[in-house]
mmCIF file of the protein (N, C-alpha, C, O) and its ligand, coordinates in Angstrom:
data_MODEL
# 
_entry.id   MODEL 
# 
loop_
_entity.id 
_entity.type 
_entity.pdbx_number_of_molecules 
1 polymer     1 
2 non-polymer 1 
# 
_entity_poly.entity_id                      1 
_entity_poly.type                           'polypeptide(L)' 
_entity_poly.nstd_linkage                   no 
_entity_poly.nstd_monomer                   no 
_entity_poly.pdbx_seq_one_letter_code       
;(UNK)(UNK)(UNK)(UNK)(UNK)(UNK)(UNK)(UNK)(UNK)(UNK)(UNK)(UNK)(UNK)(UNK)(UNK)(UNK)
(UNK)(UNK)(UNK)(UNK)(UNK)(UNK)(UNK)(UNK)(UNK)(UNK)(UNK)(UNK)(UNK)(UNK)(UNK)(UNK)
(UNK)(UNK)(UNK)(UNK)(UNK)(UNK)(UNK)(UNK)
;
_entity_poly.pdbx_seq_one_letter_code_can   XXXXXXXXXXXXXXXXXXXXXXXXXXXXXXXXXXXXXXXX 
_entity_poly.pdbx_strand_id                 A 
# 
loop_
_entity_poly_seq.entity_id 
_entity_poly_seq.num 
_entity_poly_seq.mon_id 
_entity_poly_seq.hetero 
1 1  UNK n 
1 2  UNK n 
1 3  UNK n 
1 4  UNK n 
1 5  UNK n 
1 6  UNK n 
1 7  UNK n 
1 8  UNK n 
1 9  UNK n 
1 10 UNK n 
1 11 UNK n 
1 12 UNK n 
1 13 UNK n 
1 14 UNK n 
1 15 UNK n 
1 16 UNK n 
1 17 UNK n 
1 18 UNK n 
1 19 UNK n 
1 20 UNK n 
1 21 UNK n 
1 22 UNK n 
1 23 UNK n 
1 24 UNK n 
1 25 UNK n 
1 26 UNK n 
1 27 UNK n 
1 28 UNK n 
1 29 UNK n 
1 30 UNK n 
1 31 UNK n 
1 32 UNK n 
1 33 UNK n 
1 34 UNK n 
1 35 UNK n 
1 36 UNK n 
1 37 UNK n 
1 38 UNK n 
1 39 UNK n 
1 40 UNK n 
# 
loop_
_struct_asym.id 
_struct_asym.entity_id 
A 1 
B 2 
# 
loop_
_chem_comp.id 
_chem_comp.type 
_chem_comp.mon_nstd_flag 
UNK 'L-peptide linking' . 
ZN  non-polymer         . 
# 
_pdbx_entity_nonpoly.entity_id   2 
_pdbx_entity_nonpoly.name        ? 
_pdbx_entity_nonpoly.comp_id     ZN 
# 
_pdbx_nonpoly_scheme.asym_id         B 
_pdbx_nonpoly_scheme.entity_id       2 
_pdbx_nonpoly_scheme.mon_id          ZN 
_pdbx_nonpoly_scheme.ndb_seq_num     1 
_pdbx_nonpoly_scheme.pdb_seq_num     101 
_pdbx_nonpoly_scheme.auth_seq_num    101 
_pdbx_nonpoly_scheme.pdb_mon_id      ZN 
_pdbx_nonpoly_scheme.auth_mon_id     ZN 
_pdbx_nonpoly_scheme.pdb_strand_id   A 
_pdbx_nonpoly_scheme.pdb_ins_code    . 
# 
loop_
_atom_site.group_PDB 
_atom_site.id 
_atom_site.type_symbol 
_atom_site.label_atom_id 
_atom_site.label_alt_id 
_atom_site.label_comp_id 
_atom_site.label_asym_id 
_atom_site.label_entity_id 
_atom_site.label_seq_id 
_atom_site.pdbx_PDB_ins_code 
_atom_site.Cartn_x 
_atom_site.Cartn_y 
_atom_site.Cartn_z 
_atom_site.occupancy 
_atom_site.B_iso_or_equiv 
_atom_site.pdbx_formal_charge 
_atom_site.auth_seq_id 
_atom_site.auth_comp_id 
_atom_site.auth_asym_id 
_atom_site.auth_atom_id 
_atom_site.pdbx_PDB_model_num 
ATOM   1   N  N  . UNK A 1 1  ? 75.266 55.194 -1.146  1.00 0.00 ? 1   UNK A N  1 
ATOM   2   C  CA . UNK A 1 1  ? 75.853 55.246 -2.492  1.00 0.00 ? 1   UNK A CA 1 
ATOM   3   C  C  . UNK A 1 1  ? 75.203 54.218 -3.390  1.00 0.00 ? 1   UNK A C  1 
ATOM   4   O  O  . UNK A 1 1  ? 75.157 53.006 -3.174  1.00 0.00 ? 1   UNK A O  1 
ATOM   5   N  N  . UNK A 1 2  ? 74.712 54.863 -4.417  1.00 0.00 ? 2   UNK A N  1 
ATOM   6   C  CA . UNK A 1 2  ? 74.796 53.463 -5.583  1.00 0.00 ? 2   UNK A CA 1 
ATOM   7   C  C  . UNK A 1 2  ? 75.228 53.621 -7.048  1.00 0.00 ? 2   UNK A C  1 
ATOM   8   O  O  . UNK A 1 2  ? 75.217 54.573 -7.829  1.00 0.00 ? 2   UNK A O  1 
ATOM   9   N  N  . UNK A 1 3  ? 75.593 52.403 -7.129  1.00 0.00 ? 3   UNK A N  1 
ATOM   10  C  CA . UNK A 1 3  ? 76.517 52.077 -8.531  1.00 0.00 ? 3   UNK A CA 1 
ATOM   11  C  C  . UNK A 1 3  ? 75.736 51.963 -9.700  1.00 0.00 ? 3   UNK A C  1 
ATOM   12  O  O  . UNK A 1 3  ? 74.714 51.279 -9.751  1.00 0.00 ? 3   UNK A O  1 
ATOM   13  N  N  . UNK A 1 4  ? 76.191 52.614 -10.636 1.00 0.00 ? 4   UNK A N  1 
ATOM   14  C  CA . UNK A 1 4  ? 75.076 52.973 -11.925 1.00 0.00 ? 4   UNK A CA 1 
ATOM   15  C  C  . UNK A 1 4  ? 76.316 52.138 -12.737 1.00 0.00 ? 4   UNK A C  1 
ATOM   16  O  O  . UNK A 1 4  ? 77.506 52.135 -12.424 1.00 0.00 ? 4   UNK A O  1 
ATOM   17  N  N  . UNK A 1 5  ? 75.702 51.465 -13.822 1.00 0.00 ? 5   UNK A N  1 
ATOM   18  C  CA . UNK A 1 5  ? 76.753 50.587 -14.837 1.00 0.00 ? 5   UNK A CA 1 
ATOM   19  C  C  . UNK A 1 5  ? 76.158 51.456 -16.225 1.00 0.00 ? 5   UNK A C  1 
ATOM   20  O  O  . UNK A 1 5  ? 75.069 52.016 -16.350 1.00 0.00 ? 5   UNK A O  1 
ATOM   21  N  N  . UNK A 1 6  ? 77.321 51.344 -17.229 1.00 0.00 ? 6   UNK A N  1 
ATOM   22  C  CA . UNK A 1 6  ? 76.627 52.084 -18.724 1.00 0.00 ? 6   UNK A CA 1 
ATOM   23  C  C  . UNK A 1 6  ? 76.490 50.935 -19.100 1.00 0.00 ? 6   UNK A C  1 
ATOM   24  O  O  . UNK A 1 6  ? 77.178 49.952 -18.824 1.00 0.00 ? 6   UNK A O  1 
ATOM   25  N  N  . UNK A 1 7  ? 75.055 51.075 -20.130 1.00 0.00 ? 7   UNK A N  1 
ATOM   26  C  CA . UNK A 1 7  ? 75.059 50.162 -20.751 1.00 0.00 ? 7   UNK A CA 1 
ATOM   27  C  C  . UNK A 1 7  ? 76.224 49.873 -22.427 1.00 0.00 ? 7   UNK A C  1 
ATOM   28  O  O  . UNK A 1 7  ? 76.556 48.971 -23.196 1.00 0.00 ? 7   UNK A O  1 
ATOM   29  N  N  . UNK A 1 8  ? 76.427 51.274 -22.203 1.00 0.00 ? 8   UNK A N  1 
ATOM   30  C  CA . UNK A 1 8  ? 77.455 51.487 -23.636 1.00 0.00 ? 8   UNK A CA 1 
ATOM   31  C  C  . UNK A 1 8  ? 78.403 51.059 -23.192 1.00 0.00 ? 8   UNK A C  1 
ATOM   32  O  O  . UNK A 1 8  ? 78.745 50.046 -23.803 1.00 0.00 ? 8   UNK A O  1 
ATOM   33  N  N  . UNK A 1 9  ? 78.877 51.250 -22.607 1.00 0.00 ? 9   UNK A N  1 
ATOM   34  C  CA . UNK A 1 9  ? 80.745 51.045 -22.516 1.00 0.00 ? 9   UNK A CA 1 
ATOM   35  C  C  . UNK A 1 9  ? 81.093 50.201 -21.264 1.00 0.00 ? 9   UNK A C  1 
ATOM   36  O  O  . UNK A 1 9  ? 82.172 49.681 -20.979 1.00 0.00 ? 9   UNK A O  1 
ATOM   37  N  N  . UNK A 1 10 ? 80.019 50.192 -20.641 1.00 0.00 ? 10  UNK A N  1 
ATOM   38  C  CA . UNK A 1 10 ? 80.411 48.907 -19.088 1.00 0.00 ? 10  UNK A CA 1 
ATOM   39  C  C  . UNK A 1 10 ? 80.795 49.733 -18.252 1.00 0.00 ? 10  UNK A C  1 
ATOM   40  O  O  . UNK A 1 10 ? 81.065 49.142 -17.206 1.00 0.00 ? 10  UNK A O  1 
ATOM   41  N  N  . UNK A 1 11 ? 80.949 50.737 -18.186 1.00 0.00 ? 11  UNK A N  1 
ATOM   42  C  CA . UNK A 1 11 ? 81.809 51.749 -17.004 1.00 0.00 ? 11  UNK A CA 1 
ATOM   43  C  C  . UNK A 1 11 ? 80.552 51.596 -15.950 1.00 0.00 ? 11  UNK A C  1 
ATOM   44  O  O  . UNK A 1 11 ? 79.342 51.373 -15.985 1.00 0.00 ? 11  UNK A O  1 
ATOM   45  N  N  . UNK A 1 12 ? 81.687 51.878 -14.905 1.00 0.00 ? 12  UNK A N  1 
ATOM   46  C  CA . UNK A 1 12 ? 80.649 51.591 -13.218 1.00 0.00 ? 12  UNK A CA 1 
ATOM   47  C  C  . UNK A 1 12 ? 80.514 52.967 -12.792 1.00 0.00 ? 12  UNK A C  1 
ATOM   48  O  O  . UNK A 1 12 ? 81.521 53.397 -12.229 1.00 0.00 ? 12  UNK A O  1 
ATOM   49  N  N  . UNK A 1 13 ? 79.767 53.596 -12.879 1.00 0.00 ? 13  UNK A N  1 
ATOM   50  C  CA . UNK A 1 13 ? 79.588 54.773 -12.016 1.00 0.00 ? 13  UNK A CA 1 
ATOM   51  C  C  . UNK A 1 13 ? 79.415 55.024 -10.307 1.00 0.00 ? 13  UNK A C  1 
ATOM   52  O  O  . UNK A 1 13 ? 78.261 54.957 -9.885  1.00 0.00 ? 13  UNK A O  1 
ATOM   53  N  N  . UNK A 1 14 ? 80.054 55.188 -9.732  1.00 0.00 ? 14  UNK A N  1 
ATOM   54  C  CA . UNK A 1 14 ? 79.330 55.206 -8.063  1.00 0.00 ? 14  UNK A CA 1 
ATOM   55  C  C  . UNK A 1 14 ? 79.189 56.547 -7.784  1.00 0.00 ? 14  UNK A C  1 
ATOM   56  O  O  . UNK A 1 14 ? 80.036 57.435 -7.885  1.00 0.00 ? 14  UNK A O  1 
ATOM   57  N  N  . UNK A 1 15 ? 77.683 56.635 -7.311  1.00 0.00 ? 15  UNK A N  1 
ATOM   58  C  CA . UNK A 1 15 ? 77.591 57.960 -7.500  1.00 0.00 ? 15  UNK A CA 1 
ATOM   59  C  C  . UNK A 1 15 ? 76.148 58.053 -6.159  1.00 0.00 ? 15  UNK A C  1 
ATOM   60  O  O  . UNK A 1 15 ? 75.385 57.128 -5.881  1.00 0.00 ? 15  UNK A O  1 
ATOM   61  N  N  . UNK A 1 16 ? 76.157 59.533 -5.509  1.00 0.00 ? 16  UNK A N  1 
ATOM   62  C  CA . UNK A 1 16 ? 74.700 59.267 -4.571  1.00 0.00 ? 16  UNK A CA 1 
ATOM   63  C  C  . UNK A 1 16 ? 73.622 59.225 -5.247  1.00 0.00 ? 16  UNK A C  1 
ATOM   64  O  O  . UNK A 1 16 ? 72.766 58.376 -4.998  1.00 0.00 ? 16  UNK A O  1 
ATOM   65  N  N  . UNK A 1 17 ? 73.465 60.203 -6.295  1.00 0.00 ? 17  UNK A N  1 
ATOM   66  C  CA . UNK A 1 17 ? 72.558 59.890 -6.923  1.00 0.00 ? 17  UNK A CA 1 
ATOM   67  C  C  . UNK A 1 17 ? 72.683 59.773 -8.491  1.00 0.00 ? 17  UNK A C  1 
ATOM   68  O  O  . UNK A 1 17 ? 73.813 59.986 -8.933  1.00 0.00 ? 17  UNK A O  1 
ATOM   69  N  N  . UNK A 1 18 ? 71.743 59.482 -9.350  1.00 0.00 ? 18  UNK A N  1 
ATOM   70  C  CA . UNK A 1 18 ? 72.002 59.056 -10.675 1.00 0.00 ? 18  UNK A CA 1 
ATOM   71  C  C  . UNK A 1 18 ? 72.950 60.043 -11.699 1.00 0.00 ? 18  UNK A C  1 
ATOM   72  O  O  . UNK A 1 18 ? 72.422 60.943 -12.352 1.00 0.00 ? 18  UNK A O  1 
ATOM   73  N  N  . UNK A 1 19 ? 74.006 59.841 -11.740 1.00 0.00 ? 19  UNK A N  1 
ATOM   74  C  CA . UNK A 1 19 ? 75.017 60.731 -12.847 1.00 0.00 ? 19  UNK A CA 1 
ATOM   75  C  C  . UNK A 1 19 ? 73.850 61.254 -13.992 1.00 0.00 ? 19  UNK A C  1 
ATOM   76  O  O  . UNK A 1 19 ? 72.705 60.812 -14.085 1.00 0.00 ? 19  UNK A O  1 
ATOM   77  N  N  . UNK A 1 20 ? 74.589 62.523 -14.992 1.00 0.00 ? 20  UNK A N  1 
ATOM   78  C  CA . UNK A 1 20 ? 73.829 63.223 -15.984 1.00 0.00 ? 20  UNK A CA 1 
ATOM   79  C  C  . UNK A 1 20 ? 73.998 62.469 -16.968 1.00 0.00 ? 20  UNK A C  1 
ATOM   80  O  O  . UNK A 1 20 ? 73.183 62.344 -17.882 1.00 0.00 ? 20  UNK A O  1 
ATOM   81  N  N  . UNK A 1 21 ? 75.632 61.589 -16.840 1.00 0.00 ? 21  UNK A N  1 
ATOM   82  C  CA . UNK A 1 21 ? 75.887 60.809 -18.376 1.00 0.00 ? 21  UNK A CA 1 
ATOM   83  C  C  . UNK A 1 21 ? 76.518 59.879 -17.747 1.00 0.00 ? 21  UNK A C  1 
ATOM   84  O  O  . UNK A 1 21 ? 76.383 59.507 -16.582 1.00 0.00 ? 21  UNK A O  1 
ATOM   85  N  N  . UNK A 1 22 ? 77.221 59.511 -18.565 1.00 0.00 ? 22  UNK A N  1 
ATOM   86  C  CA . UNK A 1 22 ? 78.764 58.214 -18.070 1.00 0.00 ? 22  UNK A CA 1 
ATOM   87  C  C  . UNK A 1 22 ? 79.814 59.226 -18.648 1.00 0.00 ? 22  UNK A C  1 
ATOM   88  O  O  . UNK A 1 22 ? 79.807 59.940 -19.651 1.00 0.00 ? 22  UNK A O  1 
ATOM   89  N  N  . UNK A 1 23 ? 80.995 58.957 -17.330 1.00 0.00 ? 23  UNK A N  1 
ATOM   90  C  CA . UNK A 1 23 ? 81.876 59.915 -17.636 1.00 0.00 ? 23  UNK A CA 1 
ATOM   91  C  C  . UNK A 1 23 ? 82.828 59.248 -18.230 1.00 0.00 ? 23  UNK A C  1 
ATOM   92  O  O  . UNK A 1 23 ? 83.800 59.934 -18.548 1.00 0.00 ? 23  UNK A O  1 
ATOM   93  N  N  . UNK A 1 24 ? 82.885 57.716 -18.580 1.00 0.00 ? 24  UNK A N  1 
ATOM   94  C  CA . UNK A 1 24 ? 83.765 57.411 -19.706 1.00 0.00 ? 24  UNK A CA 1 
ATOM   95  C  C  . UNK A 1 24 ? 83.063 57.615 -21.170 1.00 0.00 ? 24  UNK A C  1 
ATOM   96  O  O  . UNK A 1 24 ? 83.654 58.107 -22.131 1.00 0.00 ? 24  UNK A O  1 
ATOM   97  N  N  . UNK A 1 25 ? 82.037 57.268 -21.183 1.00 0.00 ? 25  UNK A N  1 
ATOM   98  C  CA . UNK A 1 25 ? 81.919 57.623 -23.214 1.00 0.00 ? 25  UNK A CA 1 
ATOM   99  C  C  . UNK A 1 25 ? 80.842 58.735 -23.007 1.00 0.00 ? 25  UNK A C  1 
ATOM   100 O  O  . UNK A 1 25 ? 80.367 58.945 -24.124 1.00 0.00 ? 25  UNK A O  1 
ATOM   101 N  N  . UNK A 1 26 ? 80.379 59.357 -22.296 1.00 0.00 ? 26  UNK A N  1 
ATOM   102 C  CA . UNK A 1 26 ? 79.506 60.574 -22.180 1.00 0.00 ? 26  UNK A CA 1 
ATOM   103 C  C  . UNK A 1 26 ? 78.017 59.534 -22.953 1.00 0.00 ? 26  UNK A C  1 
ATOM   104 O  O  . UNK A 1 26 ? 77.570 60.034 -23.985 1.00 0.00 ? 26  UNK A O  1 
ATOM   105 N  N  . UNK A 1 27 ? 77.573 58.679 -22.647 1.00 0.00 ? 27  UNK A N  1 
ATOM   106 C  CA . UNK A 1 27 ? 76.491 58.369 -22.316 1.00 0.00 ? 27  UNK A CA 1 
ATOM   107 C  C  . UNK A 1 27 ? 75.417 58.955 -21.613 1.00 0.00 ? 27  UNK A C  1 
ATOM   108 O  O  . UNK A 1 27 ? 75.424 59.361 -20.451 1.00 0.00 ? 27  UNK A O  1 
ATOM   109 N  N  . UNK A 1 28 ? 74.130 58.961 -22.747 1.00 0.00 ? 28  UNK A N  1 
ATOM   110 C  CA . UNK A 1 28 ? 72.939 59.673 -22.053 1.00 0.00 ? 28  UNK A CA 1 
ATOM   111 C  C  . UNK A 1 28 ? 72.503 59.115 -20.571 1.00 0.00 ? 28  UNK A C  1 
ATOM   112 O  O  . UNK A 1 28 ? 72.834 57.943 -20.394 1.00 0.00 ? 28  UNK A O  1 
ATOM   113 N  N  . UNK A 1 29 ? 71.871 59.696 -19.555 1.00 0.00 ? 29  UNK A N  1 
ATOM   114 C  CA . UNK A 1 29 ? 71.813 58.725 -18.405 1.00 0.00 ? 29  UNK A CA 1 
ATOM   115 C  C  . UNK A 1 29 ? 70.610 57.979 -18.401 1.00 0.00 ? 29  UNK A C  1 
ATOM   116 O  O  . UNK A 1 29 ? 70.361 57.392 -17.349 1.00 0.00 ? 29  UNK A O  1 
ATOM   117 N  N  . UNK A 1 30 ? 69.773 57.861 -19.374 1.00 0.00 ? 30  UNK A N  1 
ATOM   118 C  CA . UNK A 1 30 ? 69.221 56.702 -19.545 1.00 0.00 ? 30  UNK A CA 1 
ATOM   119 C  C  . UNK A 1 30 ? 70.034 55.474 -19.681 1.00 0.00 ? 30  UNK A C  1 
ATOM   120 O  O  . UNK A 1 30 ? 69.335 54.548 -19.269 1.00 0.00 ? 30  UNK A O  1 
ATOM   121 N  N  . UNK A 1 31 ? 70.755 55.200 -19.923 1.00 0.00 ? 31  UNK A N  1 
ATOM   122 C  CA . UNK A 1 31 ? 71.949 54.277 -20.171 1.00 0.00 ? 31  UNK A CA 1 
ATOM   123 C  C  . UNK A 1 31 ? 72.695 53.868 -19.059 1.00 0.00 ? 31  UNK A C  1 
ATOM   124 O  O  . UNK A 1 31 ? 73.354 52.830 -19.123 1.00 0.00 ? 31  UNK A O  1 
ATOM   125 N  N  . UNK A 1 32 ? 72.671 54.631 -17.942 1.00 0.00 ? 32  UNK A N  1 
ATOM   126 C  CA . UNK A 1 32 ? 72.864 54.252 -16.761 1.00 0.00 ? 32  UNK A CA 1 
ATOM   127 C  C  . UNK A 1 32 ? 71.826 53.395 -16.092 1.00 0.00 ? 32  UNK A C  1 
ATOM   128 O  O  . UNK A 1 32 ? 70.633 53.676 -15.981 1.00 0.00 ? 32  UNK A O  1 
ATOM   129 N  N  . UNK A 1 33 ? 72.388 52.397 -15.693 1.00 0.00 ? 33  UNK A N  1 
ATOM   130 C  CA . UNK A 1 33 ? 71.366 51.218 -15.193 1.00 0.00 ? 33  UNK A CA 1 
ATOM   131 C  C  . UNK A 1 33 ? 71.915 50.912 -13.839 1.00 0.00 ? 33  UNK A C  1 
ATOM   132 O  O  . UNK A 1 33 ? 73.124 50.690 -13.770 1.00 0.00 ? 33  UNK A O  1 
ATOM   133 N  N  . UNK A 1 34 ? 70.917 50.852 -12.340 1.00 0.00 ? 34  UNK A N  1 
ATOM   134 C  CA . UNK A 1 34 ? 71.274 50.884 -10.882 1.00 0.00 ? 34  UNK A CA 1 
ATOM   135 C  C  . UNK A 1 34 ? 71.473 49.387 -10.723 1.00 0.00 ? 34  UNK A C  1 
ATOM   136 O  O  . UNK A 1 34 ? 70.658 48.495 -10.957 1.00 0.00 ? 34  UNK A O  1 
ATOM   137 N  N  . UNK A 1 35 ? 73.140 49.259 -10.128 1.00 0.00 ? 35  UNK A N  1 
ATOM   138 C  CA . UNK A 1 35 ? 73.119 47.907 -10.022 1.00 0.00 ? 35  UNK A CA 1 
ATOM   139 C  C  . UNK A 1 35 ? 73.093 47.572 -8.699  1.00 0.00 ? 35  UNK A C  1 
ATOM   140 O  O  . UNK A 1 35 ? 73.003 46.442 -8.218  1.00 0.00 ? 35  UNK A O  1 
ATOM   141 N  N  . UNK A 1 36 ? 73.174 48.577 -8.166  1.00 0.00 ? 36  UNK A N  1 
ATOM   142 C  CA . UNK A 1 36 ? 73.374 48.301 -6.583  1.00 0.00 ? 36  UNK A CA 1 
ATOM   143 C  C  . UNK A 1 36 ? 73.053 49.175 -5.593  1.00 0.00 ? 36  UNK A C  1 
ATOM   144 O  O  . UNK A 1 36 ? 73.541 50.209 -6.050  1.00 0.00 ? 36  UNK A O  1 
ATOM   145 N  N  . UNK A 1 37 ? 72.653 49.417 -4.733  1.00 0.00 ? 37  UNK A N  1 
ATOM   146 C  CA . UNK A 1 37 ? 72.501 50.464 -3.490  1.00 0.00 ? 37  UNK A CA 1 
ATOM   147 C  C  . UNK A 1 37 ? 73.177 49.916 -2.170  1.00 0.00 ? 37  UNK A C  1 
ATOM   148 O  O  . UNK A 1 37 ? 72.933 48.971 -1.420  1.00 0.00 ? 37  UNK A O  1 
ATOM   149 N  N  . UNK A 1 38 ? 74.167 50.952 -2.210  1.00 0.00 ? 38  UNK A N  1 
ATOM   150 C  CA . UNK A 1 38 ? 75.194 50.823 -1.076  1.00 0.00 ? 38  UNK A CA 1 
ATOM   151 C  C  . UNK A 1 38 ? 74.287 51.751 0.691   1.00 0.00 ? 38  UNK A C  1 
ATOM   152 O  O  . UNK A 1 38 ? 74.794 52.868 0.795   1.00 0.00 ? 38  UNK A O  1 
ATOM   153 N  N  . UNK A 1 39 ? 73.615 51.592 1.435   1.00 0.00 ? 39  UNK A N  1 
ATOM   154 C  CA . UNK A 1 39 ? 73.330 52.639 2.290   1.00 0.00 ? 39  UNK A CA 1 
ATOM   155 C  C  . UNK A 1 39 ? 74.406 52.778 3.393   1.00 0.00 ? 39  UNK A C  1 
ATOM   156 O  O  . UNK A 1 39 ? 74.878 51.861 4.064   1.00 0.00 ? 39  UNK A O  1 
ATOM   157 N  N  . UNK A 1 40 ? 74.664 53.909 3.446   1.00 0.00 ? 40  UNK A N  1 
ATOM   158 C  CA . UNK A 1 40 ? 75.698 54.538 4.798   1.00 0.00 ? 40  UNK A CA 1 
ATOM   159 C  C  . UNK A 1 40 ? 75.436 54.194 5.861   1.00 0.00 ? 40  UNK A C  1 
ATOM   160 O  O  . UNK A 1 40 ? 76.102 54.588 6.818   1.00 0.00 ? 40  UNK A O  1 
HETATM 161 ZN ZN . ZN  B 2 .  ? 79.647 54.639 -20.930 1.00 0.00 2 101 ZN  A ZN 1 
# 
């Protein structure tokens, strides 16, 4: 798993791979920035 942060709104995404937007302010996913990689 890894955690994508928006840069718009701060929302944490955890997701396997990179979300299309941010599902709190619908942020483009350029705006998603990888803060972390969780491996299983
Ligand atoms: Zn956002």
């Amino acid at each position: 798993m890894a955690v994508f942060k928006c840069a718009v709104c701060g929302a944490v995404v955890e997701a396997r791979c990179k979300p299309g937007k941010c599902k709190n302010c619908g942020a483009e996913k350029d705006k998603l920035v990888k803060e972390e990689t969780l491996k299983k």
